[in-house]
KEKOL-681896 format. One record per residue (C-alpha): residue number from 1; residue in one letter; x, y, z. Coordinates in steps of 0.2 Angstrom, whole numbers, plus 2048, in hexadecimal, padded with zeros to 3 digits. Example, Ala and Ser with C-alpha at 12.3 -4.5 7.8 and 13.67 -1.06 7.14 Angstrom:
(1,"A",(83E,7EA,827))
(2,"S",(844,7FB,824))
END
This chain:
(1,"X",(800,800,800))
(2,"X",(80F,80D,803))
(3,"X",(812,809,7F0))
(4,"X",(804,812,7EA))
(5,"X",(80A,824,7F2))
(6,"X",(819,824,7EE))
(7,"X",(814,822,7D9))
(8,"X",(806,830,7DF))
(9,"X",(812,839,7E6))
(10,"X",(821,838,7D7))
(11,"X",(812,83A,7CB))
(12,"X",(80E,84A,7D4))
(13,"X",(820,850,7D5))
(14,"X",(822,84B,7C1))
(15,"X",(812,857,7BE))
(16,"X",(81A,862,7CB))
(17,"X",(829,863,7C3))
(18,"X",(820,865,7B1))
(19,"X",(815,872,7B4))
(20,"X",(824,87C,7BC))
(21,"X",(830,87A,7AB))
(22,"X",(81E,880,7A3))
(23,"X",(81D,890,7AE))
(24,"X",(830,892,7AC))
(25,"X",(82E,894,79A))
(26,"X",(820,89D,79A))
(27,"X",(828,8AA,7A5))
(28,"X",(838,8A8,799))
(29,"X",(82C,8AD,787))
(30,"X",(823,8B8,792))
(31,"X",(833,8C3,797))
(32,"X",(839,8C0,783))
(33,"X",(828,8C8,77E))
(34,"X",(82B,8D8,789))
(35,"X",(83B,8DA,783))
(36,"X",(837,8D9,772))
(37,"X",(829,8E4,774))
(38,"X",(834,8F1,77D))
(39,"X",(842,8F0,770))
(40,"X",(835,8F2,764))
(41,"X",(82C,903,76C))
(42,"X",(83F,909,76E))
(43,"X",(842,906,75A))
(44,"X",(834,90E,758))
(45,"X",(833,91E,762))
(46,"X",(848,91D,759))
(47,"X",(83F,91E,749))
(48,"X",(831,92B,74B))
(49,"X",(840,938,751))
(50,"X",(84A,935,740))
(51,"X",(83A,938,738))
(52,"X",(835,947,740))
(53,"X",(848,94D,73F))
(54,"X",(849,94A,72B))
(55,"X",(834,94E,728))
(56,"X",(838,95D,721))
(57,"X",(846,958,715))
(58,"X",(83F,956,706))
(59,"X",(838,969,706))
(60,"X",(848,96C,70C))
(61,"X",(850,964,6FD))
(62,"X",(841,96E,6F1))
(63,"X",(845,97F,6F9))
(64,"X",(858,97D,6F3))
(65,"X",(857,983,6E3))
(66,"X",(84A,991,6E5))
(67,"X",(85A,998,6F3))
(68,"X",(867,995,6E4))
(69,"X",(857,9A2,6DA))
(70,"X",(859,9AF,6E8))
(71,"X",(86C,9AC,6E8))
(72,"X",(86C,9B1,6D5))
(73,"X",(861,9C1,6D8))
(74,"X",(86B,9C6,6E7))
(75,"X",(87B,9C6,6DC))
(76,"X",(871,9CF,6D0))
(77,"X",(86A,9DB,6DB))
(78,"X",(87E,9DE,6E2))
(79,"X",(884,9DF,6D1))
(80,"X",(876,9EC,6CC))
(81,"X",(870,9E2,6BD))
(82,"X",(863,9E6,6B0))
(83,"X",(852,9E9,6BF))
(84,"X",(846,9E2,6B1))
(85,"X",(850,9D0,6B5))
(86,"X",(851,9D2,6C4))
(87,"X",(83E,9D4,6C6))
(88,"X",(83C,9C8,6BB))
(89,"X",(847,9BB,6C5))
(90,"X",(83C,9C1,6D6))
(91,"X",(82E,9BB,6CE))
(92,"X",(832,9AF,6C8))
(93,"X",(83A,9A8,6D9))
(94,"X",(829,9AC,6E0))
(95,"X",(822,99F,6D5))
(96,"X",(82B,991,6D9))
(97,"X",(827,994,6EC))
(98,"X",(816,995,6E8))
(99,"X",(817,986,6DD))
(100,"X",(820,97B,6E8))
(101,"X",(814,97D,6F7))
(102,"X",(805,97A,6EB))
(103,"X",(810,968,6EA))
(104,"X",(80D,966,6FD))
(105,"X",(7FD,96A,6FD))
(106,"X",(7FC,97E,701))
(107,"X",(7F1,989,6FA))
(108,"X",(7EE,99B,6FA))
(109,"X",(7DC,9A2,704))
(110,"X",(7D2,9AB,6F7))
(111,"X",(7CE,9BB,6FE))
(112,"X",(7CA,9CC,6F5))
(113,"X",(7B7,9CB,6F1))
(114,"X",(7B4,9BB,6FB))
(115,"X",(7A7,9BB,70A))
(116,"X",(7B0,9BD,71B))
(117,"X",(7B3,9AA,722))
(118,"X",(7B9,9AC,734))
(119,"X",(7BF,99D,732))
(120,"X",(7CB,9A0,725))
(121,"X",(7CD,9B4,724))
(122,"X",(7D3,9BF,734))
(123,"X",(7C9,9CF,733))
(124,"X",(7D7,9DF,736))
(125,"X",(7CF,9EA,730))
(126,"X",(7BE,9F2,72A))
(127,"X",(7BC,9FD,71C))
(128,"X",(7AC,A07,715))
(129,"X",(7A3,9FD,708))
(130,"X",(7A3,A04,6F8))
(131,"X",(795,A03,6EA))
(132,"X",(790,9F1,6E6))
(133,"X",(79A,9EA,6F5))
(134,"X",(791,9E1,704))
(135,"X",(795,9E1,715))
(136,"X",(7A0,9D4,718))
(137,"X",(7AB,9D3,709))
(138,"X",(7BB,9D3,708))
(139,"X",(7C4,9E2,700))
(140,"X",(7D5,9E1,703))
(141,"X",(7E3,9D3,709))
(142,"X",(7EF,9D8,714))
(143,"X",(7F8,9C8,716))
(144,"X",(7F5,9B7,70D))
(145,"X",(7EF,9AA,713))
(146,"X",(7F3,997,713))
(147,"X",(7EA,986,715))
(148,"X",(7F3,976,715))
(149,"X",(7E9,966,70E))
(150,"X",(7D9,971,713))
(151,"X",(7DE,975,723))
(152,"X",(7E3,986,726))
(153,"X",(7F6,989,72C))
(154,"X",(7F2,99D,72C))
(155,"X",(7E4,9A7,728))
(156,"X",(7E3,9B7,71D))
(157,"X",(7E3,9C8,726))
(158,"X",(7D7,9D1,71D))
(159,"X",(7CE,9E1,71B))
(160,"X",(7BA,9DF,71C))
(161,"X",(7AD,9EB,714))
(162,"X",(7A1,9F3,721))
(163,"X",(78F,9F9,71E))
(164,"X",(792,A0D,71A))
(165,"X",(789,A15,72C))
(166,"X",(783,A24,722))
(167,"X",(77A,A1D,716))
(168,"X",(76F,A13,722))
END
């Protein structure tokens, strides 16, 4: 009769010992799998600084040669060249800006004539409006304004036409 303990008692040890190899090795993949996951946040957060550092390099790259433009004009300019060129070059240096931040998705606010959008304009002055103009309009721009893909990255200062007082 003292047989049958002791195989209960080895059996329970083997299962004992079994279950323990299968905690240790779940412990083991489970300290893996953190590790991993840390090294992998680590790479990542590595990554997103290089991106956010070098974002910009590509319009960096773009605005290069329109710097080389205004490099020509300011040796022009120095050398007191022809000022029809020199104009010209302005322009034409004025241009490619506008050209490459149409590429990344810029575009100009329409303004003069347009209704006033609060959203979009910023009211700095108001002007008497004149015959055929409503109040509201706007009738002149003092600085441009910008969206970027829709949103807008700065809005116009403009100056709004007013209802006339002595002609209500």
């Amino acid at each position: 009769m003292r047989e049958k303990p002791v195989k209960a008692s080895a059996a329970a040890d083997e299962e004992i010992a079994r279950l323990t190899e299968e905690v240790r090795q779940a412990k083991d993949q489970s300290l893996r799998t953190l590790a991993e996951f840390d090294n992998t946040k680590k790479r990542l957060h590595r990554e997103k600084e290089e991106f956010a550092r070098f974002a910009a390099e590509g319009l960096v790259r773009e605005l290069l040669p329109i710097i080389d433009s205004l490099d020509q004009a300011l040796v022009a300019v120095d050398q007191q060249s022809d000022s029809d060129a020199i104009i010209k070059g302005i322009h034409l240096i004025h241009r490619q800006l506008l050209g490459l931040l149409a590429k990344e998705g810029v575009k100009r606010i329409p303004t003069i004539g347009e209704r006033f959008d609060p959203h979009r304009h910023e009211a700095v002055a108001q002007v008497a409006a004149g015959d055929g103009i409503t109040e509201g309009t706007i009738v002149e721009e003092v600085h441009a304004g910008y969206t970027m893909h829709d949103k807008v990255i700065r809005s116009a200062m403009v100056k709004v036409a007013k209802r006339n007082e002595s002609t209500s």
